[in-house]
C-alpha positions in Angstrom: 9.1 12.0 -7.7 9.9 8.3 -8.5 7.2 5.7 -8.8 5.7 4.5 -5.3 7.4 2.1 -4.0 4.8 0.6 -2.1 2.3 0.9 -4.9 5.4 -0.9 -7.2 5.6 -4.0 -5.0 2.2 -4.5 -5.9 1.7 -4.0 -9.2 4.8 -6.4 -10.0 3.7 -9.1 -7.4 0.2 -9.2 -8.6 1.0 -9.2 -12.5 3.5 -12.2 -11.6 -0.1 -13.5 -11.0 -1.8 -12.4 -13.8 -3.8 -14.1 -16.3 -1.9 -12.3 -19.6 1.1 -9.6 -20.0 1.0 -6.5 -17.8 3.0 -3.2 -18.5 3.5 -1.1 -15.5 4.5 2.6 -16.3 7.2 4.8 -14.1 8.2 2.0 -11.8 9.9 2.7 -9.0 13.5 2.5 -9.1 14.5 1.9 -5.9 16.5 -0.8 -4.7 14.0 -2.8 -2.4 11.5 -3.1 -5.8 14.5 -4.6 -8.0 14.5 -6.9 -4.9 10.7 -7.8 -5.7 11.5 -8.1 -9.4 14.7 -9.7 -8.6 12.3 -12.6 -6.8 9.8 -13.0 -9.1 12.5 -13.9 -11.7 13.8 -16.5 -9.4 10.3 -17.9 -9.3 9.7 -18.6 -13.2 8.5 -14.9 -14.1 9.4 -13.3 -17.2 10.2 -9.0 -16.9 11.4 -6.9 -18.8 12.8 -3.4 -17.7 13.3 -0.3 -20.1 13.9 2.9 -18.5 11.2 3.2 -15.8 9.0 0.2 -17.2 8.2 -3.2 -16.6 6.5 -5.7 -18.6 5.9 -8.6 -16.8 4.3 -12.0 -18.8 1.9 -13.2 -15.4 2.2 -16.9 -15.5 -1.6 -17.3 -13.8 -2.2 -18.2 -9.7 -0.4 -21.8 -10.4 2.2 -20.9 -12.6 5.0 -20.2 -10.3 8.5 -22.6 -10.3 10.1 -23.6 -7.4 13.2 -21.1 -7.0 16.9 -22.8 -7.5 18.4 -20.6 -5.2 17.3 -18.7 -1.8 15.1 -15.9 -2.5 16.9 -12.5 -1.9 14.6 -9.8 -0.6 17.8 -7.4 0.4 16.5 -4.8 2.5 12.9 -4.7 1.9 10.7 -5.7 4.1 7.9 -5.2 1.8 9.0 -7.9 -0.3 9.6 -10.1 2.3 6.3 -9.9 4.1 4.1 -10.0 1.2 5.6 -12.4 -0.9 5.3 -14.6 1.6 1.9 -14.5 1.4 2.2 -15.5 -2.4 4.6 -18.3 -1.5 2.2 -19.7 1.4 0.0 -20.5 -1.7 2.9 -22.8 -3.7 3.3 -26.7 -4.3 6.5 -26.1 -3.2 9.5 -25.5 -0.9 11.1 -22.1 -0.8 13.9 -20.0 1.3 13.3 -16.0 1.3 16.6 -14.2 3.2 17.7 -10.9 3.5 20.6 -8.3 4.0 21.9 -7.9 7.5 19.5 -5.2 8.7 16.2 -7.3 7.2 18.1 -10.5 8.7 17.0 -8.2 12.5 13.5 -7.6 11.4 10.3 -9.2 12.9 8.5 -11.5 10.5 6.3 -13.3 13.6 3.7 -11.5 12.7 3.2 -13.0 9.0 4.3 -16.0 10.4 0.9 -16.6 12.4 -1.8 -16.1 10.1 0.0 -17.6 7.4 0.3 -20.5 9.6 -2.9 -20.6 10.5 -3.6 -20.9 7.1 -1.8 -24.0 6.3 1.4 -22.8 5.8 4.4 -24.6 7.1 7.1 -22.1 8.1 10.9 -22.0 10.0 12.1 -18.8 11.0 15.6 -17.7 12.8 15.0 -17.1 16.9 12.3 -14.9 17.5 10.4 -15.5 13.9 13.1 -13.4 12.2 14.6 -14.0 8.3 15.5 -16.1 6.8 12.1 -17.9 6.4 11.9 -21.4 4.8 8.3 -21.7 3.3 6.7 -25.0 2.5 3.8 -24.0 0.8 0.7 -26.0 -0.2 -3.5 -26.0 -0.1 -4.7 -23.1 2.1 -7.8 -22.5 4.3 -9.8 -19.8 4.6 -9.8 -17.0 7.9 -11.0 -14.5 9.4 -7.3 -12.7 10.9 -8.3 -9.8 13.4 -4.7 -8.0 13.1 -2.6 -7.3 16.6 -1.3 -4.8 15.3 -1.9 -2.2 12.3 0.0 -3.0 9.5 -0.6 -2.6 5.4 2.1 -5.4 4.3 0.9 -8.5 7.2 -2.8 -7.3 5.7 -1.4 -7.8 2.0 0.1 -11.0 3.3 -2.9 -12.7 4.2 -5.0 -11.3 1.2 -2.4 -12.5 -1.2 -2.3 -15.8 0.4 -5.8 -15.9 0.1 -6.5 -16.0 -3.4 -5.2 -19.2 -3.2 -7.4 -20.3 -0.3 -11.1 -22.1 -1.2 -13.2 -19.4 0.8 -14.0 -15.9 2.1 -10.7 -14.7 3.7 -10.8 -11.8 5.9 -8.8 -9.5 7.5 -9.5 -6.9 10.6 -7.1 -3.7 10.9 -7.5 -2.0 14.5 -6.4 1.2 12.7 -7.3 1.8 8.6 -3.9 1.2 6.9 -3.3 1.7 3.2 -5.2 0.0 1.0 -3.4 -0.2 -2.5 -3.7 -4.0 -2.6 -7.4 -3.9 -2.3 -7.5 -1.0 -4.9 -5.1 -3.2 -7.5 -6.8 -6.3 -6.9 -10.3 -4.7 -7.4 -8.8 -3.1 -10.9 -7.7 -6.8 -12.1 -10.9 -8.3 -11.5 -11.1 -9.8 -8.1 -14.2 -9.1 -5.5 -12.9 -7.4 -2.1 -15.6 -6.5 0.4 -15.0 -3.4 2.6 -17.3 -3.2 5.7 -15.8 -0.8 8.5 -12.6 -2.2 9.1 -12.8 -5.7 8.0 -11.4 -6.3 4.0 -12.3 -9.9 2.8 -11.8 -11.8 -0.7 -12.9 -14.8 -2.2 -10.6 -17.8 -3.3 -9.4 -18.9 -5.6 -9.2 -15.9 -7.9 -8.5 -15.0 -11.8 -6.1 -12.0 -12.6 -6.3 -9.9 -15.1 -3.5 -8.6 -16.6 -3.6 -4.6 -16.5 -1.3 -1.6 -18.1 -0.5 0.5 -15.0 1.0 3.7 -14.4 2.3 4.2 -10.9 1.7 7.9 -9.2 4.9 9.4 -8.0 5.7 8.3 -4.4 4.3 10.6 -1.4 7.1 9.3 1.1 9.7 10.4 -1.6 7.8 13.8 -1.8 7.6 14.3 1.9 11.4 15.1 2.5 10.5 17.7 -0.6 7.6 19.2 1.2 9.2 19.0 4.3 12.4 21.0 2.9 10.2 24.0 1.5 8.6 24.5 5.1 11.3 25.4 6.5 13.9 26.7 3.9 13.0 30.5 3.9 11.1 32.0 0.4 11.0 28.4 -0.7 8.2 28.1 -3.5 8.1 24.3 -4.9 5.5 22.4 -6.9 5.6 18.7 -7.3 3.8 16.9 -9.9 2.1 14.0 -10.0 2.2 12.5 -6.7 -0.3 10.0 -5.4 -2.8 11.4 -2.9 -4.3 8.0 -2.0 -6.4 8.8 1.5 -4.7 6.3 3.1 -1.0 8.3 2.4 -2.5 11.9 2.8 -2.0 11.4 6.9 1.3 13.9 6.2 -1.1 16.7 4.5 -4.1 16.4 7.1 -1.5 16.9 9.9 0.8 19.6 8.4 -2.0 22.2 6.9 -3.9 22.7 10.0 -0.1 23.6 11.7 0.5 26.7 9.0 1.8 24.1 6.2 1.0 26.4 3.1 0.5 23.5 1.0 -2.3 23.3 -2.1 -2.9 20.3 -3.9 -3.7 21.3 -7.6 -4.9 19.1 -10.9 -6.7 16.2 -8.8 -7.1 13.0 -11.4 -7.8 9.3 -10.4 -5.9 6.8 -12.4 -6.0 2.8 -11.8 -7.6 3.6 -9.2 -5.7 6.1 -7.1 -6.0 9.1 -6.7 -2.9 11.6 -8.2 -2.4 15.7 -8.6 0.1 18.4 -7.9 1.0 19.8 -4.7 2.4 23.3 -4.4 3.8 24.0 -1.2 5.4 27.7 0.5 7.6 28.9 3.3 5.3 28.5 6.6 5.7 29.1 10.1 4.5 25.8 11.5 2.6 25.6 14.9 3.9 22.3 15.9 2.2 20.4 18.7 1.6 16.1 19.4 0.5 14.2 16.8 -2.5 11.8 18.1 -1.7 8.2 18.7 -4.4 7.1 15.6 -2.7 8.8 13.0 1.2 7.8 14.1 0.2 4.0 11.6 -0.5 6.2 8.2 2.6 8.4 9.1 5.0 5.6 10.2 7.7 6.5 7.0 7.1 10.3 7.7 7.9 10.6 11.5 12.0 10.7 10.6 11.6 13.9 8.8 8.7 15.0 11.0 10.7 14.8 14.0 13.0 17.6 12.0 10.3 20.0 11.3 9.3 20.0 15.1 13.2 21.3 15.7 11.5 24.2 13.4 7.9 24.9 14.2 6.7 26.8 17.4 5.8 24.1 20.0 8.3 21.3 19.1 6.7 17.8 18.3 6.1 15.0 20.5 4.7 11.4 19.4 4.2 8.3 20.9 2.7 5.1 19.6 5.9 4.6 17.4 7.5 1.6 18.7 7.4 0.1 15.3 10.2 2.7 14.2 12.4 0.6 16.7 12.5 -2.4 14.3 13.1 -0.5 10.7 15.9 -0.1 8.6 17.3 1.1 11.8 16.1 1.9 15.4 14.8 4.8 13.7 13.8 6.6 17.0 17.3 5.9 18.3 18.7 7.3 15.5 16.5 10.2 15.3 17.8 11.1 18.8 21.4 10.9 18.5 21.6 12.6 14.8 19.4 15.5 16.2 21.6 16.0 19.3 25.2 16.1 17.3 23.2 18.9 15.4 22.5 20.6 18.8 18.9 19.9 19.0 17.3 19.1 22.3 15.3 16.0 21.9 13.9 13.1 24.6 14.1 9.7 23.4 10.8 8.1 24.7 10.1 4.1 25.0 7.7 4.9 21.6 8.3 7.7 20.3 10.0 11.4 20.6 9.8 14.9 22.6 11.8 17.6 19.9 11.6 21.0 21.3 11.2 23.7 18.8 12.4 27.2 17.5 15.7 25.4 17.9 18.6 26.3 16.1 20.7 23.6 14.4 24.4 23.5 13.8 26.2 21.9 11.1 27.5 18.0 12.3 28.4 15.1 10.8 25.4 12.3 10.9 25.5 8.9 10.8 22.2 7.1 9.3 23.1 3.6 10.3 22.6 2.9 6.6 19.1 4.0 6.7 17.1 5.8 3.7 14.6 7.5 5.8 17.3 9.1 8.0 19.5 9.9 5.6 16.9 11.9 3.4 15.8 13.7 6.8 18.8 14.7 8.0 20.0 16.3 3.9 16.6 18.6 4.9 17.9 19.8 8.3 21.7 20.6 6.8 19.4 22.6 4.9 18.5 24.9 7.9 21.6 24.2 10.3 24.3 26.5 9.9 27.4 25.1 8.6 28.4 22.0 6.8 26.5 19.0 7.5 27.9 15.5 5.9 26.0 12.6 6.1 28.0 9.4 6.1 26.8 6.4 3.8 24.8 8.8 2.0 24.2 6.3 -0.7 21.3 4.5 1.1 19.3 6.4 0.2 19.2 4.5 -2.8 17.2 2.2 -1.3 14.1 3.6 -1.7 15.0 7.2 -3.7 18.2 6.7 -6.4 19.0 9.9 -7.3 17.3 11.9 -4.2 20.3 14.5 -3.5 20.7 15.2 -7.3 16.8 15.8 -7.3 17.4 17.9 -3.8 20.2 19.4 -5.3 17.9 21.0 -8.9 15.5 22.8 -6.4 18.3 24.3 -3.7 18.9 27.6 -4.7 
């Protein structure tokens, strides 16, 4: 699998910030972390690429320049949310902006706490991109989250190494925690106590040689495909298990999912090892409302395996999907029903019925990665052709993804 793109955000944004040079090791190469690099260039950092690695020369916490041009995140709202968080923390004036589909996204909820902080930031109408960020001294708080999410919690912990004081941060649902993991591993103090993460600014970076574990969205669509595809017997190696991203294993095994997960190491921090995975018959069912935050990338291709397991799938709690790269449970409906699946669109979620059979059609992923990847593993199973239109979005999170499908399709 390719590097983990959200672990790759991170690694990049918090070397920019390092104390030293930092080499990070199988990088992902997707188009939303060139975006990340692209930015930090813009902002005085000096990277190098070869093949699948970066070295990045940190210029410290107050060695960023004020950008000459609008920062382009493209499509990623990763970059977007959490470099805000960096840029909060600057003696200066910057604009971040986006493609037409980030230019839709909600960035209110960055906005706040940020704010609160000190911050001084413009949105569009209803706190969407492009954001125009006058940074400065920041303050200290204590941010009980609205709403589960990994990249507003990044935001505020980023924006709080600037901050003189104990910053914290309190999920109502554990999300992933790579940011405390790489900050921990470059020096910095985080405190864990139940669901409240907290850090003390300002902080010292170290600079760190990293090596990112292959990325367990990429690898879903993977697993997903050997489910279902009859006599299917697939390893993949070196993909990151961190707890936080093992949501996807914890619901599939107890289901029928024959999957093992071999050669268990712990690198940087994270966890990584093999997962060998078999034809299953899957039991289906609903997946419970606490786990739908640690599955949020996975419920596109989910939603296809429920056309396939026993019971069909149903899941609620999703409204999120409605403001991703696409209305992702809008487009989860329609695609499903051109391939002659019976499916119930629900204000926050999906109803898929199961033991379905689907039929060849042509999809449309409203230039979506997610949809596009999960819709290549049900033309696996439909009968007939299946052509998915602007297939090359994909790109923007997996380059190379049908090539890679294409190697383990007999």
């Amino acid at each position: 699998m390719p590097g983990d793109k959200s672990i790759s955000h991170r690694y990049a944004m918090l070397s920019a910030l390092a104390e030293g040079k930092s080499e990070i090791h199988f990088f992902s190469p997707s188009a939303d972390c060139a975006s990340t690099v692209a930015c930090l260039q813009s902002l005085g950092v000096r990277i190098e690429r070869k093949d699948n690695a970066l070295t990045v020369h940190g210029t410290g916490l107050r060695g960023l320049r004020p950008p000459g041009k609008t920062l382009d995140a493209g499509n990623s709202g990763s970059t977007m949310r959490m470099l805000a968080g960096i840029l909060a923390g600057q003696p200066f004036k910057s604009v971040i902006a986006g493609d037409a589909s980030l230019s839709r996204r909600p960035m209110q909820r960055i906005i706040d706490p940020l704010t609160q902080m000190g911050a001084r930031i413009r949105s569009a109408d209803g706190g969407r991109p492009p954001l125009v960020i006058e940074g400065g001294p920041l303050k200290p708080i204590r941010y009980e989250m609205p709403v589960a999410s990994a990249q507003v919690k990044s935001a505020v912990l980023l924006a709080g190494l600037f901050a003189e004081g104990e910053t914290e941060v309190v999920e109502p649902a554990v999300t992933r925690d790579h940011t405390e993991i790489a900050l921990e591993q470059m020096g910095v103090e985080i405190g864990r106590h139940r669901r409240t993460i907290s850090l003390r600014g300002p902080a010292r970076l170290q600079a760190k040689t990293w090596h990112v574990p292959g990325d367990v969205s990429s690898a879903a669509f993977f697993l997903a495909a050997a489910l279902i595809v009859p006599d299917s017997n697939l390893v993949v190696q070196n993909v990151g298990l961190n707890p936080t991203r093992t949501a996807l294993l914890d619901l599939l095994i107890p289901m029928g999912a024959r999957i093992k997960v071999l050669n268990v190491e712990m690198l940087n921090g994270e966890l990584i090892g093999d997962l060998h995975v078999e034809s299953s018959t899957l039991e289906g069912g609903e997946i419970p409302p606490e786990s739908i935050p640690a599955l949020i990338d996975e419920l596109p291709v989910l939603a296809v395996l429920g056309t396939q397991s026993k019971r069909g799938l149903t899941f609620g709690h999703a409204a999120e999907l409605r403001v991703k790269e696409s209305d992702r449970l809008a487009a989860m409906a329609e695609n499903l029903r051109r391939m002659g699946a019976e499916v119930e669109e629900l204000p926050d979620g999906l109803r898929v019925a199961g033991q379905q059979v689907l039929r060849g059609a042509e999809i449309d992923p409203h230039g979506d990665h997610r949809i596009a990847m999960a819709f290549a593993v049900a033309g696996l199973v439909a009968e007939g052709t299946t052509v998915i239109r602007d297939s090359a979005c994909a790109a923007i999170s997996f380059p190379g993804f049908f090539e890679a499908l294409n190697q383990v399709v007999d």
